[in-house]
FILUMFI-440948 format. One record per residue (C-alpha): residue in three letters; x, y, z. Coordinates in steps of 0.1 Angstrom, whole numbers, plus 5000, padded with zeros to 4 digits. Layout:
N
alaXYZ;...
***
This chain:
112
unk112374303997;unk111574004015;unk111673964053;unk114373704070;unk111673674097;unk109573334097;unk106073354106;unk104573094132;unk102772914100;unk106372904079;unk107472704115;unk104672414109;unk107272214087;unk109772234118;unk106772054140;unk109571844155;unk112072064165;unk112272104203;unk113172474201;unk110272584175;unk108072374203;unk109472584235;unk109072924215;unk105572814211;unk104672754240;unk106973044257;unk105873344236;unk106973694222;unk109373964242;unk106374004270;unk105973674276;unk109573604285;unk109473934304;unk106673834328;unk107773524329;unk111273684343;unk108873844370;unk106973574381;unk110073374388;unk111073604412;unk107573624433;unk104073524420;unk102173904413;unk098874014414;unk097774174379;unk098574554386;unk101574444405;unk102974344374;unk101374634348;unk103374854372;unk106174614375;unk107174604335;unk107574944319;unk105875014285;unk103174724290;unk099374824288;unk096874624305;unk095574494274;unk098474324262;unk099374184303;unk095874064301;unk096273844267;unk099773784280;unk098273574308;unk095873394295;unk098073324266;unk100873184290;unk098272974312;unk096572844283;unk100372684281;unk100272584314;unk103572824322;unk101573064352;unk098672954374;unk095673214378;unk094873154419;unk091773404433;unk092573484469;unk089273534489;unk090273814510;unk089074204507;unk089674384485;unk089174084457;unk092773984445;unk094073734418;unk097673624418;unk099673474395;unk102273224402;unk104573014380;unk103372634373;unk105972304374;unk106272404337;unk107272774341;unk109472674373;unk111372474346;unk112472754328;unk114272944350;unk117772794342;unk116972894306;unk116173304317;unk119573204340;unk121573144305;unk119773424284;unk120573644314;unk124073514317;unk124273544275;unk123173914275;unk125474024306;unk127873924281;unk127074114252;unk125474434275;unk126674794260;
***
């Protein structure tokens, strides 16, 4: 049976479509979903593990770098005891809070 999915490499003929570009650069379900958090407040790493139910810290962690690696968060080190790292949303990920506005919006909609 074949799958209706598309893999990221069935997307390279689409190069020029600006939606195949955004989901790119946005990400899976976790990326949206930390992205949802950050737009509220930046979060310090734990913050955010305890924040989103059913994420483990191994995913959060390749969730971050994945999302600043497309400039959506900012990694900032605050020098203060204990040690703490926080992470903020960029110009970029600032930008996409009228589209988690419409995809909230959309699924208040279609919420059972």
């Amino acid at each position: 049976m074949q799958s209706n999915a598309m893999s990221f490499e069935a997307l390279k003929e689409h190069v020029n479509c600006p939606i195949v570009s955004a989901i790119k650069n946005i990400g899976g379900l976790w990326n949206l979903i930390i992205i949802r958090y950050l737009s509220e407040k930046p979060m310090g790493f734990n913050e955010l593990l305890k924040t989103v139910d059913g994420l483990n810290s191994k995913t959060l962690s390749r969730v971050l770098k994945n999302l600043q690696a497309n400039d959506i968060i900012v990694r900032k080190i605050i020098n203060t005891q204990p040690f703490l790292v926080q992470y903020s949303l960029t110009e970029k990920g600032e930008a996409l809070k009228p589209v988690l506005d419409a995809l909230r919006t959309w699924g208040e909609s279609f919420q059972s």
